[in-house]
C-alpha positions in Angstrom: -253.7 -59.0 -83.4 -254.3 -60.9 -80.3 -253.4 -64.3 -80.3 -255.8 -66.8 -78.5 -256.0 -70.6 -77.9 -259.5 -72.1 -78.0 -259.9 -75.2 -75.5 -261.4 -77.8 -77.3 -264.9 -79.7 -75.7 -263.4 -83.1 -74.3 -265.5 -85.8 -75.5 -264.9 -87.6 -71.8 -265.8 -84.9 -70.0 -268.5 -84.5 -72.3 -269.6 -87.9 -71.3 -269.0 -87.4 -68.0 -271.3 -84.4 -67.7 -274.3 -86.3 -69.0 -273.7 -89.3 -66.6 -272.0 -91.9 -68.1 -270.5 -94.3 -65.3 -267.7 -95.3 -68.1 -266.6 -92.0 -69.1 -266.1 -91.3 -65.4 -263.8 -94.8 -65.6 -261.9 -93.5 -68.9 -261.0 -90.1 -67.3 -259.6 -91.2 -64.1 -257.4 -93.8 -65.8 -256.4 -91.3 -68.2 -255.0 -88.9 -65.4 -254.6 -90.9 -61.9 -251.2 -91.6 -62.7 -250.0 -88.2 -63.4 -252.6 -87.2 -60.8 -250.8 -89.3 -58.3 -246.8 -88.6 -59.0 -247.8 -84.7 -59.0 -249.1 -85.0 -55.1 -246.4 -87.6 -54.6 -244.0 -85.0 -55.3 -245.4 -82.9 -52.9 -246.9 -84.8 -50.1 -243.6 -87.3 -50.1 -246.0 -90.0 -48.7 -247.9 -92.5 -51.2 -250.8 -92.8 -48.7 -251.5 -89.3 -48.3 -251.1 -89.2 -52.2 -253.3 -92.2 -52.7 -255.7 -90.0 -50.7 -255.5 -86.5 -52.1 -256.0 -88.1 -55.6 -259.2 -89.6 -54.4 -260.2 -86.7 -53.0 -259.0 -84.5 -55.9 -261.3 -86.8 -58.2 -264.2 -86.6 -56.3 -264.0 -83.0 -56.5 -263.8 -83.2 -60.1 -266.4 -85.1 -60.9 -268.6 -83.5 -58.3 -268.0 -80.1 -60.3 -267.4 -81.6 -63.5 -270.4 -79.6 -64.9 -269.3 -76.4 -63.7 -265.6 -77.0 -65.9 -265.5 -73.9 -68.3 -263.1 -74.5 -71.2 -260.7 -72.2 -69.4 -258.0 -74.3 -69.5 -257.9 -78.3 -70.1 -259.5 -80.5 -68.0 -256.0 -82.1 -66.6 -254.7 -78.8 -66.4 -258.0 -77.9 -64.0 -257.5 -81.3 -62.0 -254.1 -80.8 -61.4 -254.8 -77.6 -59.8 -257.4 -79.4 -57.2 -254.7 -82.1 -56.8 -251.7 -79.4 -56.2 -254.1 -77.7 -53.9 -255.3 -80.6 -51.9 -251.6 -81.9 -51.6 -251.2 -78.5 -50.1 -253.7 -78.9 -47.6 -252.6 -82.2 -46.7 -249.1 -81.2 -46.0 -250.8 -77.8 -43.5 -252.8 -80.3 -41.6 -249.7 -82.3 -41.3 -248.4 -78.8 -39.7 -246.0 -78.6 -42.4 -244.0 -74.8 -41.5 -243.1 -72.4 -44.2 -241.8 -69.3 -42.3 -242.9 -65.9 -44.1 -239.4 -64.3 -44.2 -241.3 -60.6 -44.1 -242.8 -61.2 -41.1 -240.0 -62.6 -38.7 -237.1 -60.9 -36.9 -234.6 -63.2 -38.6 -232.9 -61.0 -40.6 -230.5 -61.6 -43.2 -229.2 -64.8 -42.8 -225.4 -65.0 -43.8 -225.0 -66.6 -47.2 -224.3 -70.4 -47.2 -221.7 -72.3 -49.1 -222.2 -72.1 -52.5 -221.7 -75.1 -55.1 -221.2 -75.4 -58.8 -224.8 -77.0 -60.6 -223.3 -77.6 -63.9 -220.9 -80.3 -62.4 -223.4 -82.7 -61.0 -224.9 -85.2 -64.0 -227.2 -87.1 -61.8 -229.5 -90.2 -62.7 -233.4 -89.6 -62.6 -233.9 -92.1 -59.3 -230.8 -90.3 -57.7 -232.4 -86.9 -58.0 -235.7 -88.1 -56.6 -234.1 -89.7 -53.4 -232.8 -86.4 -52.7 -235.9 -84.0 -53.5 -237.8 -86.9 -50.9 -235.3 -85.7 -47.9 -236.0 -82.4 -48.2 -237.7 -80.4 -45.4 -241.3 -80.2 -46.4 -241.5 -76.8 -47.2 -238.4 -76.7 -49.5 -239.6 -80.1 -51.5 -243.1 -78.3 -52.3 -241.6 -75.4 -53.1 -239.3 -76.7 -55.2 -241.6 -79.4 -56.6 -244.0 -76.8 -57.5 -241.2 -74.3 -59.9 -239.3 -77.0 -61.0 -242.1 -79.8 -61.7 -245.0 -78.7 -62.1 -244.0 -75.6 -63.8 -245.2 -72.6 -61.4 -243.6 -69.3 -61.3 -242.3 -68.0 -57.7 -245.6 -65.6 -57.4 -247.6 -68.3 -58.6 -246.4 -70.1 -55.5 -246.7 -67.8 -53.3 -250.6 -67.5 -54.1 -251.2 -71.2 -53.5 -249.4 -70.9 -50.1 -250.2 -67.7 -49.2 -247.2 -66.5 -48.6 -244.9 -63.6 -49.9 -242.9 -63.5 -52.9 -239.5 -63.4 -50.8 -240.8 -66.4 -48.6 -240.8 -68.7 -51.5 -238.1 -67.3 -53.4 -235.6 -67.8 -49.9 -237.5 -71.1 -49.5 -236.4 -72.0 -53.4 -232.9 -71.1 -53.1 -232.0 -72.8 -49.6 -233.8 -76.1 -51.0 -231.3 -75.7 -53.8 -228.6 -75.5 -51.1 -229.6 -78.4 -49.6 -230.7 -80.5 -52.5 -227.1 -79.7 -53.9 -225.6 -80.4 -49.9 -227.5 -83.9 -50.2 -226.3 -84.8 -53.4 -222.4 -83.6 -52.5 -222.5 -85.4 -48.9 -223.7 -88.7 -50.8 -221.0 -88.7 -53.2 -223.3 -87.6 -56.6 -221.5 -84.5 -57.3 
């Protein structure tokens, strides 16, 4: 028996698709501030947030009649907003190396540390994530946060499997160095 979730119609983005200037309202203050913290989290820089969410819902609403039901409509957005953050970070040259295409080789190992010591505060964590290298904080942000598996990842950067799984584990390291150098371990 396959099992199957039906997306139910959204009466706002019902109302939305015939026009009404207040639906329109009603959805963006239902999502802009989840909107907003999700390319937060990735861009690091309210501004550039500020604009990708902008952006993101002027996308939305431009396409809002084409939205299928295939998944739920903040579920849809936050796929334009993850994307755009994306693209904001490229044009701010932002470097993820694709570990199958360099001569690097094999790194040696770095110093490992023990995870189930550290019982950090919400803010403390976030301070850290925020001094990450751009390329390990959207990595990162994107498994941890927003829920994406490593191959999902790799798809919406376009880059191998390996890249983003090295990428995740060395913004570990370095999220875990952070926190030890400050004291929070």
């Amino acid at each position: 028996m396959e099992l199957t979730a039906l997306i139910q119609r959204d009466e706002l983005v019902e109302r939305c698709r015939k026009g009404d200037p207040r639906g329109f309202s009603e959805l963006y203050e239902k999502y802009s501030k989840a909107m907003y913290n999700t390319s937060l989290r990735i861009v690091n820089n309210s501004g550039d947030a500020e604009d990708v969410l902008q952006e993101s819902f002027c996308d939305a609403f431009a396409a809002i009649g084409s939205f299928a039901y295939k998944s739920t409509f903040g579920a849809w957005l936050k796929r334009i907003v993850i994307n755009k953050s994306i693209n904001a970070l490229r044009k701010r040259k932002m470097t993820i190396i694709d570990m199958e295409k360099t001569t690097i080789g094999h790194l040696a190992d770095e110093e490992t540390y023990d995870e189930s010591g550290i019982g950090l505060k919400v803010e403390e964590i976030k301070k850290a994530v925020k001094e990450l290298p751009n390329g390990y904080r959207t990595v990162l942000t994107l498994h941890l946060f927003e829920g994406y598996d490593q191959e999902e990842i790799a798809e919406i950067l376009q880059v191998s499997h390996v890249t983003v799984r090295t990428q995740y584990m060395r913004a570990k390291q370095k999220l875990l160095q952070y926190l030890k150098k400050e004291g929070l371990s």
